[in-house]
VOBA-1610 file (N, C-alpha, C; in pm, whole numbers, padded with zeros to 5 digits, always signed):
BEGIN
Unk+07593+13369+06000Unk+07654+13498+06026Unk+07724+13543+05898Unk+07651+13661+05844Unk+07726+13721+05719Unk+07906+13816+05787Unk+08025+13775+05700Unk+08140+13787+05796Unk+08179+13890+05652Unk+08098+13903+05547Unk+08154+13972+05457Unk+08118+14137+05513Unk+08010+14200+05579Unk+08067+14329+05600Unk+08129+14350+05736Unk+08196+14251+05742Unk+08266+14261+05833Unk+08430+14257+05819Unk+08463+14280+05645Unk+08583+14253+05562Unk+08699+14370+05632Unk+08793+14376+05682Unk+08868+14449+05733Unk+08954+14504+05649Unk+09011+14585+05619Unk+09117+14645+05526Unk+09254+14574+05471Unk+09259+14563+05345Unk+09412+14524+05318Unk+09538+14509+05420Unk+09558+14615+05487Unk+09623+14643+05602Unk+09586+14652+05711Unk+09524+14561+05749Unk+09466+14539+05839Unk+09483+14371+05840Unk+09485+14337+05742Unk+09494+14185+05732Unk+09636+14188+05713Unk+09717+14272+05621Unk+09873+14232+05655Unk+09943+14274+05758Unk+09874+14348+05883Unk+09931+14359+05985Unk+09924+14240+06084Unk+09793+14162+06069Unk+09718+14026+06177Unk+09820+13956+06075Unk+09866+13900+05922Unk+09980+13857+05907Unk+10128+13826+05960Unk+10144+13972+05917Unk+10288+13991+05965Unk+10300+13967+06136Unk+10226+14015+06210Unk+10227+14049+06313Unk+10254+13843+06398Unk+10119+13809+06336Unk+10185+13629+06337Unk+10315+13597+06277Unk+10333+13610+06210Unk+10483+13579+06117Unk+10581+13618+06180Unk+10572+13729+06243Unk+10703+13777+06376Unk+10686+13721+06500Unk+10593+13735+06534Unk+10571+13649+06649Unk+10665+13500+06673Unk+10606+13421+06566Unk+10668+13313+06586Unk+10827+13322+06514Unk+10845+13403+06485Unk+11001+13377+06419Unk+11113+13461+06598Unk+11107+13586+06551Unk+11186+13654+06667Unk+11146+13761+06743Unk+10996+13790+06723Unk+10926+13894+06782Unk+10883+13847+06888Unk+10834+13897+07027Unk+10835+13824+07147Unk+10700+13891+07196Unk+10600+13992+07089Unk+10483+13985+07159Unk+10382+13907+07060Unk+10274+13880+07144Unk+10193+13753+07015Unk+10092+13831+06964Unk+10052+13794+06846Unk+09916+13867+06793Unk+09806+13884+06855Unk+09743+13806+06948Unk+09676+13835+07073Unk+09613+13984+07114Unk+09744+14049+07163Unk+09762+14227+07153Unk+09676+14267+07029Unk+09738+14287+06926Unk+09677+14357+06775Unk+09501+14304+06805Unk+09513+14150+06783Unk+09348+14116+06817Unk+09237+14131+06861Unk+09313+14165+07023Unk+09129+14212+07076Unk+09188+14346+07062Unk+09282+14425+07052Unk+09242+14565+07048Unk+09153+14594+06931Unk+09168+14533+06810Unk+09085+14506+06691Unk+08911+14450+06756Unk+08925+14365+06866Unk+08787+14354+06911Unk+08716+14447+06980Unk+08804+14540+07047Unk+08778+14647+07111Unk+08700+14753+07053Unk+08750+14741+06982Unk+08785+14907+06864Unk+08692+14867+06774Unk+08675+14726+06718Unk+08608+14747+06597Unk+08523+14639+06572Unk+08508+14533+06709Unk+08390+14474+06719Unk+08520+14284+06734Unk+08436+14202+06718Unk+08450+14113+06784Unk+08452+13971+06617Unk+08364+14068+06537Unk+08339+13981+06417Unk+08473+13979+06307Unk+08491+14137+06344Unk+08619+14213+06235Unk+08717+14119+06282Unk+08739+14093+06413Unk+08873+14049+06502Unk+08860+13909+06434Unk+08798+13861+06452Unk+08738+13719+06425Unk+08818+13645+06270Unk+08762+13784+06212Unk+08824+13756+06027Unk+08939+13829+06026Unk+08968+13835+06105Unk+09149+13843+06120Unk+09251+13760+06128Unk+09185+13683+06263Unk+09248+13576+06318Unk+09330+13446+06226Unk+09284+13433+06122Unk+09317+13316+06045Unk+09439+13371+05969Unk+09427+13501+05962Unk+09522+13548+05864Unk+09652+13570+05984Unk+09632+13574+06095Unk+09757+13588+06227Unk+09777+13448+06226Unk+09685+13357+06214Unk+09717+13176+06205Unk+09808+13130+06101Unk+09764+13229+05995Unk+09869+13122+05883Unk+10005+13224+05888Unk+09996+13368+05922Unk+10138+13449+05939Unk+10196+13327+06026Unk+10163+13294+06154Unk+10253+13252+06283Unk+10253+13110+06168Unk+10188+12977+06120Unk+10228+12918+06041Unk+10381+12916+05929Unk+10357+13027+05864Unk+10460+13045+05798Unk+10576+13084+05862Unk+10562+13171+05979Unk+10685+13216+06079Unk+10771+13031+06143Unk+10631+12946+06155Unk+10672+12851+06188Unk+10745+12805+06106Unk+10748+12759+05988Unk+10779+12715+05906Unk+10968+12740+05871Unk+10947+12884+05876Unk+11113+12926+05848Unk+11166+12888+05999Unk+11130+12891+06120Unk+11203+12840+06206Unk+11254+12682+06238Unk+11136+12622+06148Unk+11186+12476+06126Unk+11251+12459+06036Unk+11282+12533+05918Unk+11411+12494+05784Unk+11547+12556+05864Unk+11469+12699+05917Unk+11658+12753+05972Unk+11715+12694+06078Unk+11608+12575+06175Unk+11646+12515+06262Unk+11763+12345+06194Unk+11683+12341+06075Unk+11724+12218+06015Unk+11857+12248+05970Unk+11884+12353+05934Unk+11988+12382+05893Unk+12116+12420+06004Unk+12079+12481+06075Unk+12198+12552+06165Unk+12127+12566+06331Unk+12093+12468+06366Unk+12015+12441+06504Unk+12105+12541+06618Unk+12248+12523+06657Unk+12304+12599+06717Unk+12294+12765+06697Unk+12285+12776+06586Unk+12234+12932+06607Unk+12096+13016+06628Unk+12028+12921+06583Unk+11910+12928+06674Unk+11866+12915+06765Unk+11896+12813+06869Unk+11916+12827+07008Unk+11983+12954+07084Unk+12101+12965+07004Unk+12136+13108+07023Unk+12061+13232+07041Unk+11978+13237+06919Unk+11935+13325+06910Unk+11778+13351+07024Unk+11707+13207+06993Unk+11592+13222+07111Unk+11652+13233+07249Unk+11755+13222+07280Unk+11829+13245+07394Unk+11826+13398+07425Unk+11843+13445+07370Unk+11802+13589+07372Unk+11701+13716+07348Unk+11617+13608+07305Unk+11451+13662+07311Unk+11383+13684+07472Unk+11351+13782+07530Unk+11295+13813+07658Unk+11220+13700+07682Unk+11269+13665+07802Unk+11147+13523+07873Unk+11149+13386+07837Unk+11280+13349+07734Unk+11325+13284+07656Unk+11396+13203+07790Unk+11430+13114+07812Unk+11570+13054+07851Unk+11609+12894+07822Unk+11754+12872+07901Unk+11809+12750+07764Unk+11723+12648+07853Unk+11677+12667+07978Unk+11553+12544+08090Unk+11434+12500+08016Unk+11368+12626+07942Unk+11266+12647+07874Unk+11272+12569+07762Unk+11377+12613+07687Unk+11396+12509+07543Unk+11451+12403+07537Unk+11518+12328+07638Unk+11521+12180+07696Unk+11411+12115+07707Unk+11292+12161+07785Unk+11165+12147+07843Unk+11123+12141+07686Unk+11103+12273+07586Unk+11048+12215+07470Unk+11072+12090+07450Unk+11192+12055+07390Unk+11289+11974+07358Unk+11236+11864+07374Unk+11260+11822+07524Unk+11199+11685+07564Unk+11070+11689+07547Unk+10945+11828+07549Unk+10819+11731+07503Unk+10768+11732+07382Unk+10869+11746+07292Unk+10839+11778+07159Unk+10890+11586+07134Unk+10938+11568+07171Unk+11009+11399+07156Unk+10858+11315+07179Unk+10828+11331+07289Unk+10683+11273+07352Unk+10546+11315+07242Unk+10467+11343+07288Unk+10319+11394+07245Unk+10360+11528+07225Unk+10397+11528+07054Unk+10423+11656+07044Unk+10300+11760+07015Unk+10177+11707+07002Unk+10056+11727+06938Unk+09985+11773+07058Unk+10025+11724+07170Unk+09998+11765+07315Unk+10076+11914+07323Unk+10231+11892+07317Unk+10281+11989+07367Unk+10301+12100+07314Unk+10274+12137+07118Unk+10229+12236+07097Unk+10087+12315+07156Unk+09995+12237+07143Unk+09862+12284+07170Unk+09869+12359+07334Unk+09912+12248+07369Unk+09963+12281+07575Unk+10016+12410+07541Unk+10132+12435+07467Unk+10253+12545+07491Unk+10169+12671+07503Unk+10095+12691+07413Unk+10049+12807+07341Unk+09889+12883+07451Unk+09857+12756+07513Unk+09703+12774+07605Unk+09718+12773+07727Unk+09811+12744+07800Unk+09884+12738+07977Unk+09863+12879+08005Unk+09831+12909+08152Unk+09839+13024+08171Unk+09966+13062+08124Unk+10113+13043+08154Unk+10229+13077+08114Unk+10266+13042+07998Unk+10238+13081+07889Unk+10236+13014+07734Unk+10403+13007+07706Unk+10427+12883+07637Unk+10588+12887+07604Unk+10552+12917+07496Unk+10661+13044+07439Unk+10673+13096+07310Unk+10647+12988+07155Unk+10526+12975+07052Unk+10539+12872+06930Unk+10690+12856+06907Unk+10770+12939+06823Unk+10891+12942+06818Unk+10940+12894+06852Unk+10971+12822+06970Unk+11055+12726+07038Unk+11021+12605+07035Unk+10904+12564+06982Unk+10811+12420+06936Unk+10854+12419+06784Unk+10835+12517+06696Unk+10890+12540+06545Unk+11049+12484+06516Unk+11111+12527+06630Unk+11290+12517+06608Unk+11309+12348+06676Unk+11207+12308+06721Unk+11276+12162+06824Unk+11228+12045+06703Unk+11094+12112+06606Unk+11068+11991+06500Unk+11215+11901+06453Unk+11272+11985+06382Unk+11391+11906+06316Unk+11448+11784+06377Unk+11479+11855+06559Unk+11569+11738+06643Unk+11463+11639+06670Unk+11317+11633+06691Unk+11280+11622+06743Unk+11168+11495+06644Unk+11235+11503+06500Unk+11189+11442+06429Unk+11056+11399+06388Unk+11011+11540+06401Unk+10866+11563+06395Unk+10828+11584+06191Unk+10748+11565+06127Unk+10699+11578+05993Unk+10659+11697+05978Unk+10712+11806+05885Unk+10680+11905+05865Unk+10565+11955+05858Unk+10469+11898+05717Unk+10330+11900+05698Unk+10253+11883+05867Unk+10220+11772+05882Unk+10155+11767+06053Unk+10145+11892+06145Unk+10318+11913+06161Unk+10326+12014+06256Unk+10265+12130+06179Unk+10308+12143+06073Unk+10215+12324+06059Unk+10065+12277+06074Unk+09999+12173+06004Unk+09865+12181+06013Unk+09819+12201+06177Unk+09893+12107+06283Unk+09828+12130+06406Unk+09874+12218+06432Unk+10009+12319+06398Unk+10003+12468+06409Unk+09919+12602+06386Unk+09852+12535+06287Unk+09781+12568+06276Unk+09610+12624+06306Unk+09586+12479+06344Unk+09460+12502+06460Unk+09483+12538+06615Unk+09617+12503+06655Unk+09585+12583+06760Unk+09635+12710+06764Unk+09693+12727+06673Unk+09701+12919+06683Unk+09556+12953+06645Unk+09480+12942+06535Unk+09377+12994+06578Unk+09299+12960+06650Unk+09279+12859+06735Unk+09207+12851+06853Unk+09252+12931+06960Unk+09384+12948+06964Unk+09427+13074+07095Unk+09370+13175+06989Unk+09388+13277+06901Unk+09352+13369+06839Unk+09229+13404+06898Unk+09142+13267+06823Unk+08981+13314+06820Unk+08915+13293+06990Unk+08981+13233+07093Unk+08948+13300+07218Unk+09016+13380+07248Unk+09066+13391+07238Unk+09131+13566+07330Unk+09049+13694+07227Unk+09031+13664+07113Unk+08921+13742+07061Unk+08763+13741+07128Unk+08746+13631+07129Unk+08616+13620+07196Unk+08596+13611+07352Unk+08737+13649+07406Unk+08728+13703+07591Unk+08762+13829+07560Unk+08807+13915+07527Unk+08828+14051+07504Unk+08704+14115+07447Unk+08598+14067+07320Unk+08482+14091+07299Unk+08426+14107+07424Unk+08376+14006+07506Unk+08306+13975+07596Unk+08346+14066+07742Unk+08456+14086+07752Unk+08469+14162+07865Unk+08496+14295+07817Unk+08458+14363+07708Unk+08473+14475+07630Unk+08292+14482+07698Unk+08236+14415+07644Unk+08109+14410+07652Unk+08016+14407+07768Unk+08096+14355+07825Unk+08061+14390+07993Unk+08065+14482+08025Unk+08154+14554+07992Unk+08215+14711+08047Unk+08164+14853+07923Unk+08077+14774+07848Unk+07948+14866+07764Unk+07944+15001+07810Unk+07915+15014+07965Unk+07891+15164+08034Unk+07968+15251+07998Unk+08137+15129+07995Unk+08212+15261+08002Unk+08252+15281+07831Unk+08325+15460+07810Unk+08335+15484+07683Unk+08442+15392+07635Unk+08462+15383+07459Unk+08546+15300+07439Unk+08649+15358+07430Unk+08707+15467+07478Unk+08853+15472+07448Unk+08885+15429+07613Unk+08815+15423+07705Unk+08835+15403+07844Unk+08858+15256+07870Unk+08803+15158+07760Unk+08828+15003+07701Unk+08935+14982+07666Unk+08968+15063+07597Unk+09114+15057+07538Unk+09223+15091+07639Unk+09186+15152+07686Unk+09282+15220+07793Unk+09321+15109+07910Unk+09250+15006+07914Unk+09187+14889+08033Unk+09266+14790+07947Unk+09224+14772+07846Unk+09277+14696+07773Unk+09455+14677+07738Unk+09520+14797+07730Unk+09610+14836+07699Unk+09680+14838+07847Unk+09623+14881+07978Unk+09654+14858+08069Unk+09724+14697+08101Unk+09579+14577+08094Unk+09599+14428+08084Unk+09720+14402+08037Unk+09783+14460+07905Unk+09851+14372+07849Unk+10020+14451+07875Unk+10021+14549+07962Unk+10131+14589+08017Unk+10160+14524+08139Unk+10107+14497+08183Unk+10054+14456+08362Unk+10062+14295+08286Unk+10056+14276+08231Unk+10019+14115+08158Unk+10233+14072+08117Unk+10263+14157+08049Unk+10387+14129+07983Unk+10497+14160+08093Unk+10456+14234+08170Unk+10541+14290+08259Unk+10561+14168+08370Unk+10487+14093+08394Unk+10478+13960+08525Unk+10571+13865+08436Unk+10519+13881+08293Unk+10554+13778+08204Unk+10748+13749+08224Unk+10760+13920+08184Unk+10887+13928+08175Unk+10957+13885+08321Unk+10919+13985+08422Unk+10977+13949+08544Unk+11019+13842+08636Unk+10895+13709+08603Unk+10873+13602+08680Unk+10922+13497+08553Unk+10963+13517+08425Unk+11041+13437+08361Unk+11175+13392+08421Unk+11195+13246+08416Unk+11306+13215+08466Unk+11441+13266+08300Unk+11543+13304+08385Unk+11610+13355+08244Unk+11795+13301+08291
//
């Protein structure tokens, strides 16, 4: 598969960046959103050669949450304490399975129907005496493994729905992920 004309714009790649990079630091929606609407809109291949670049943003987002965690852990708790859908049950729960199979419980966090926020796996490394290097690398693959399926279920059910026009996809689409965040928010214990 030639992925070169399928090269997406400068800004387009520092938005699937940034957009990871906030995510995992203090932004509370995931690149996911930006993604398949990118699969929607502009195919499934474009989304595809995105994805890595939302992998290493949320990487690096990881990254500063594990130095600012190393440094001043109480205010970071603080602060994910107050991220929507966040709570202190939730980051206990990190906590303790970040101690265990933490290699489990990133990968788990991020793919559960109810995904626990990366960020809160990023901030528990320090206590949790996890190796920096490791954790970003398996941060790494499984952010883009969530990336590159939810790209490739949004392709696919874009594609199903062929008949209809694509702004009516989008519209479906954009629907999902209101109706999606909205349960998220509500049925979060807080």
């Amino acid at each position: 598969m030639d992925l070169s004309r399928e090269r997406p714009s400068a800004l387009m790649v520092a938005i699937a960046f940034a957009w990871g990079l906030a995510e995992a630091t203090l932004f509370f929606i995931v690149p996911d959103v930006f993604l398949t609407f990118v699969a929607v809109r502009n195919g499934w291949r474009r989304a595809l050669v995105l994805a890595p670049a939302s992998a290493i943003g949320a990487v690096c987002g990881g990254a500063i949450m594990v130095a600012w965690s190393a440094q001043d852990p109480a205010a970071v708790l603080a602060i994910l304490e107050k991220i929507p859908a966040i709570s202190s049950d939730m980051i206990a729960s990190v906590a303790e399975r970040m101690r265990g199979n933490w290699v489990f419980a990133v990968f788990n966090g991020g793919m559960n129907p109810s995904p626990v926020p990366y960020k809160i796996f990023a901030a528990m490394v320090p206590q949790a005496g996890v190796a920096l290097a490791p954790f970003l690398a398996v941060s790494f693959v499984t952010r883009l493994t969530r990336f590159v399926l939810s790209t490739i279920l949004a392709a696919a059910v874009s594609g199903a729905l062929g008949f209809l026009k694509k702004s009516t996809r989008l519209a479906i689409l954009a629907g999902f992920w209101v109706v999606l965040y909205t349960l998220y928010w509500s049925l979060a214990p807080r």
